[in-house]
C-alpha positions as CSV (number, residue, x, y, z in Angstrom):
1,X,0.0,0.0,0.0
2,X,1.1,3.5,-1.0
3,X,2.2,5.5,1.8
4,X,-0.4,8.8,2.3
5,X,2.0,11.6,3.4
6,X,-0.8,14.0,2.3
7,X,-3.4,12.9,4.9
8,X,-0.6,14.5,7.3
9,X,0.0,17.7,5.8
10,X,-3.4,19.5,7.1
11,X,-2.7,18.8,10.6
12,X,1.1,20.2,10.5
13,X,-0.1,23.4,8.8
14,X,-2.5,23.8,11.8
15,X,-0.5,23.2,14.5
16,X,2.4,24.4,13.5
17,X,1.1,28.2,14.6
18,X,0.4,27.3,17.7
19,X,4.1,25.7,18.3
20,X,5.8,28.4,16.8
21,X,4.2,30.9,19.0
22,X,5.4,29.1,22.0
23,X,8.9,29.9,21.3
24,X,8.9,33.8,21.0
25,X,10.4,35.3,23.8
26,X,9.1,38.7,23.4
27,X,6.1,40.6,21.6
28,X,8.6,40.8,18.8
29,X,8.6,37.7,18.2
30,X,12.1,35.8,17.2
31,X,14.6,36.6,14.6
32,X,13.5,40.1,14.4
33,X,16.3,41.1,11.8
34,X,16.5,37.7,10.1
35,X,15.7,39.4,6.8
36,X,17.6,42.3,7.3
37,X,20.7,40.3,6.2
38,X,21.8,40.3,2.1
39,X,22.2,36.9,2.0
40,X,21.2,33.3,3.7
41,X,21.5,29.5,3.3
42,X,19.7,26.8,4.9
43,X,18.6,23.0,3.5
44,X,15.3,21.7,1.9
45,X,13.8,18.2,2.1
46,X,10.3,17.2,1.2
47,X,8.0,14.6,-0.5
48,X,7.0,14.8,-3.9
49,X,4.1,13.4,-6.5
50,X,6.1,12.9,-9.9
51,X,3.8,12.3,-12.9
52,X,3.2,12.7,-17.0
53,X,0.9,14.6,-19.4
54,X,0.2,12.5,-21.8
55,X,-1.3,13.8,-25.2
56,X,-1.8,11.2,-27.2
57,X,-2.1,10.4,-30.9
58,X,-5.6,10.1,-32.4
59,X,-6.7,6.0,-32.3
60,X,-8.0,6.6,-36.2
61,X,-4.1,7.6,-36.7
62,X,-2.0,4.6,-34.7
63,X,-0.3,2.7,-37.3
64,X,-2.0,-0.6,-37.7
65,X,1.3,-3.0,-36.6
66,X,1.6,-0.2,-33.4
67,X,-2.0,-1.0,-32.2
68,X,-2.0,-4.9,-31.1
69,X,-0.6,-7.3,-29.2
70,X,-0.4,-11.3,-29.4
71,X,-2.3,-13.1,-27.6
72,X,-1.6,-10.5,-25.1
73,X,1.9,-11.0,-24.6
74,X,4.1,-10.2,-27.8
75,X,3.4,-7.2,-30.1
76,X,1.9,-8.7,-33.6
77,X,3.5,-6.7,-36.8
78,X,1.3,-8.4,-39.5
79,X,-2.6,-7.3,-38.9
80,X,-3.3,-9.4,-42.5
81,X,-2.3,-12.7,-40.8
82,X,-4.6,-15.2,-41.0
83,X,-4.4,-15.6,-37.1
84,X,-5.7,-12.1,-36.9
85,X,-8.6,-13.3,-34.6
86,X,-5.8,-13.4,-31.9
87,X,-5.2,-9.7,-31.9
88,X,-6.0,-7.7,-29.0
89,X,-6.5,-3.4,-30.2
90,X,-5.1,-0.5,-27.6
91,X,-8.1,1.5,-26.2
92,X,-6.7,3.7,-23.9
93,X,-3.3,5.1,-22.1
94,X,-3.5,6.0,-18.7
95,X,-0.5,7.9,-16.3
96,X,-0.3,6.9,-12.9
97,X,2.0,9.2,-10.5
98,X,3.9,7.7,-7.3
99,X,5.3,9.2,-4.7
100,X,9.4,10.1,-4.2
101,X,11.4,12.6,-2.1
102,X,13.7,15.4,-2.6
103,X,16.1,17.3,-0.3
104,X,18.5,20.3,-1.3
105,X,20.2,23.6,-0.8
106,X,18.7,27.1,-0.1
107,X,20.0,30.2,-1.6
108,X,18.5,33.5,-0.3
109,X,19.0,36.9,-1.2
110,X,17.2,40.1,-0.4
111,X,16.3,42.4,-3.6
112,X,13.7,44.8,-1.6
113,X,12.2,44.2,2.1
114,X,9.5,41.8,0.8
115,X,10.9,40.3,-2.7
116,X,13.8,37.7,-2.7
117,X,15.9,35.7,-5.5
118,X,15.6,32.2,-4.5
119,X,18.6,29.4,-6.0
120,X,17.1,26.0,-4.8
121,X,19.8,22.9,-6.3
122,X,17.6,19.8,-5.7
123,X,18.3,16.0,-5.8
124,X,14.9,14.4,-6.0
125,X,13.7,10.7,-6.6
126,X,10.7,9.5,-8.2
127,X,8.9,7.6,-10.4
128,X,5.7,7.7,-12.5
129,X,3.9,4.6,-14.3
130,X,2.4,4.7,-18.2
131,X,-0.2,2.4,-18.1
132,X,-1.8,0.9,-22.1
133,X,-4.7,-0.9,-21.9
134,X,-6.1,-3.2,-24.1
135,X,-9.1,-5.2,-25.4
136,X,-9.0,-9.1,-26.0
137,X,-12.5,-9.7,-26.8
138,X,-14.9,-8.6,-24.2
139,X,-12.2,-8.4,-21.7
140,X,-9.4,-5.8,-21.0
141,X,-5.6,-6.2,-19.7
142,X,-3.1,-3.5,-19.1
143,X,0.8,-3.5,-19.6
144,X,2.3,-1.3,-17.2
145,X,5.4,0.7,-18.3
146,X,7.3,1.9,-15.1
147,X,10.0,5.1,-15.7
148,X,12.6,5.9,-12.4
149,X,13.8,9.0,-12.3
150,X,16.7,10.9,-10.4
151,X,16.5,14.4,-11.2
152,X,19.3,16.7,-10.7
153,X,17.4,20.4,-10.8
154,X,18.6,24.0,-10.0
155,X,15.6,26.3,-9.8
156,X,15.6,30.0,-10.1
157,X,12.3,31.5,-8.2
158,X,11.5,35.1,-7.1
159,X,9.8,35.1,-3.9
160,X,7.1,37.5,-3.0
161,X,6.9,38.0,1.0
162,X,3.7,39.5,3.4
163,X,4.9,41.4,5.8
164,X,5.4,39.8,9.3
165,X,2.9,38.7,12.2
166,X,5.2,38.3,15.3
167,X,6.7,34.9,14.5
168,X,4.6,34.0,11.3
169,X,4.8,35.3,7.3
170,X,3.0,33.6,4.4
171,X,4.7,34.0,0.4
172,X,4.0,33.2,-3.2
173,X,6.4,32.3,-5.3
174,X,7.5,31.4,-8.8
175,X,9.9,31.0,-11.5
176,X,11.3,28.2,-13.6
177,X,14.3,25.8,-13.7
178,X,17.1,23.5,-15.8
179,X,16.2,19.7,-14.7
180,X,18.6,16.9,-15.3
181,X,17.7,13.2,-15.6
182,X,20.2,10.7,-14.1
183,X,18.1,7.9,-15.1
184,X,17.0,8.8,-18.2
185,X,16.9,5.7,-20.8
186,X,17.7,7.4,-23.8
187,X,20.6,5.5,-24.4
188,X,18.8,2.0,-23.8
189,X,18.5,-0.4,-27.7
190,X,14.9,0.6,-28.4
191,X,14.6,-3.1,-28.5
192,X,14.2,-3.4,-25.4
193,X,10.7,-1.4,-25.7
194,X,11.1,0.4,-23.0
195,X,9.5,4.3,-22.5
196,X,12.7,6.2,-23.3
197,X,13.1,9.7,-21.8
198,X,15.4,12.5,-22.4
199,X,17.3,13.9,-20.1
200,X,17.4,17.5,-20.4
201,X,14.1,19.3,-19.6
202,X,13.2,22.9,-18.7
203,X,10.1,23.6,-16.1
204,X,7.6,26.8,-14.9
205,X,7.1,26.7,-11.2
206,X,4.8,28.0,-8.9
207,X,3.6,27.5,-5.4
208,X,3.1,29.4,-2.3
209,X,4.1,28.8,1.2
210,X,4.6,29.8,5.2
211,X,7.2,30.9,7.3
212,X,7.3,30.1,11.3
213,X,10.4,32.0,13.1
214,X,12.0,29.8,15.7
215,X,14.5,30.9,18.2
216,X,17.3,30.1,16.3
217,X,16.3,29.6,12.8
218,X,13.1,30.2,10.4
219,X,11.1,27.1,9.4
220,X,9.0,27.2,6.3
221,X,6.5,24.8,4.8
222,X,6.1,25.2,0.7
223,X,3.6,23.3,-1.8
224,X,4.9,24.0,-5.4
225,X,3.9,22.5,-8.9
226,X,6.3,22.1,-11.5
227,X,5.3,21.7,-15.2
228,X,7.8,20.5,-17.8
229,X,7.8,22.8,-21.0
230,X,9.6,20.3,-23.4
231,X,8.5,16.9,-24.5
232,X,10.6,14.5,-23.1
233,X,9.3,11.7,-24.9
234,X,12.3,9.7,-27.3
235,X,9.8,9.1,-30.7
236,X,12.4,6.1,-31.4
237,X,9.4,4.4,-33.6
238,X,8.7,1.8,-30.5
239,X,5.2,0.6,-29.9
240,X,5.0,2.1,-26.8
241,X,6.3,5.1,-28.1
242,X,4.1,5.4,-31.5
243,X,0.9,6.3,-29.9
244,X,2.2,9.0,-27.8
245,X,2.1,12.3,-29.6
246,X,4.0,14.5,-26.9
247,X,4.7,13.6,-23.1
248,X,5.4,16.1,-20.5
249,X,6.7,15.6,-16.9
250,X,4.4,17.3,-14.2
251,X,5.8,17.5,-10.3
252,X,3.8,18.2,-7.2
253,X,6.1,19.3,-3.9
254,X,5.3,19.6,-0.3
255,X,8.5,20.6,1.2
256,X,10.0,22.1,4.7
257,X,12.7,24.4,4.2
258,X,15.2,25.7,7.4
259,X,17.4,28.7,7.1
260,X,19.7,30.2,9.1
């Protein structure tokens, strides 16, 4: 069973307030020059739903010898076979997201009292499931095509700041960022009819977020969406990848960030 991290989420951004207000020493509240400084680091980790957008060719345009399988195990190549009562049509193709984590390094600097330039380097692991269903007769089986990913990404985000309650701030943020693939199967013999990925891709991001000052550092809690811009899809001619007109990577983060 998948493990629900989400179903926890809720009940941290509640009681999280109540916590934070506990530590403030004063009617100040803590850190009450944090963002005077130009510049700050701290660490990210988090939890992350990685997943596709899948636009797919139109079934009236699959190529006939991309469309079956045989007897539900091999792909058949000659639809004019005189066994062609065996073949078994795609109907549909499904994306399935599963869950990974990330962690990283923050970059902060100060452009005006409430905007900041945000450099986020990010090692994150996930993976994400293309599912093709099919029809043998009155009855319908799947093949599941699994992709592992271990991005290397360095985002680029402007941060837009409110102004501060005592120990508590909310933000929006946005921007974009250079993603590398370390598992990427480009490079795999397309016989081996796998979904082959590319490993460059380029993504717009945007999220917002809250800010809890502790005594001795600031603690922030971040849900951000990250949609890939280029199709990442290798169009190697495969039969997995011949009904797939264009394939885009789509992230969901929930992160905790803690700077110093």
């Amino acid at each position: 069973m998948k493990t629900r991290l989400h179903y926890f989420i809720l009940p941290l951004f509640i009681s999280l307030p109540y916590f934070v207000s506990a530590q403030s020493n004063d009617h100040e509240g803590n850190l009450p020059k944090f963002y005077k400084q130009r510049i700050h680091f701290g660490f990210h980790l988090g939890y992350n739903k990685t997943d596709f957008r899948v636009h797919n060719v139109r079934t009236s345009d699959y190529p006939k010898d991309t469309l079956y399988y045989w007897n539900g195990i091999k792909y058949f190549s000659n639809p004019g076979s005189s066994d062609s009562t065996l073949l078994c049509p795609l109907r549909t193709i499904y994306h399935d997201a599963e869950a990974g984590f990330n962690l990283g390094i923050v970059c902060d600097v100060r452009l005006q009292d409430y905007v900041r330039l945000r450099c986020l380097p990010t090692l994150s692991f996930g993976s994400r499931n293309l599912i093709f269903t099919y029809q043998e007769r009155d009855t319908l089986f799947s093949r599941i095509k699994k992709t592992e990913s271990v991005f290397i990404m360095f985002p680029l985000l402007v941060k837009l700041q409110s102004k501060r309650l005592k120990n508590f701030s909310a933000y929006v943020i946005g921007g974009g960022s250079y993603t590398y693939d370390l598992q990427s199967d480009k490079n795999v013999d397309p016989s081996a009819q796998l979904v082959r990925l590319k490993r460059n891709d380029y993504y717009a991001e945007g999220g917002a977020g809250i800010d809890f000052y502790l005594k001795y550092f600031k603690f922030g809690m971040e849900i951000k969406i990250m949609q890939g811009l280029r199709d990442i899809l290798y169009h190697d001619g495969s039969k997995f990848a011949t009904p797939i007109n264009k394939l885009n990577s789509h992230i969901a983060f929930f992160t905790l960030t803690f700077e110093g």
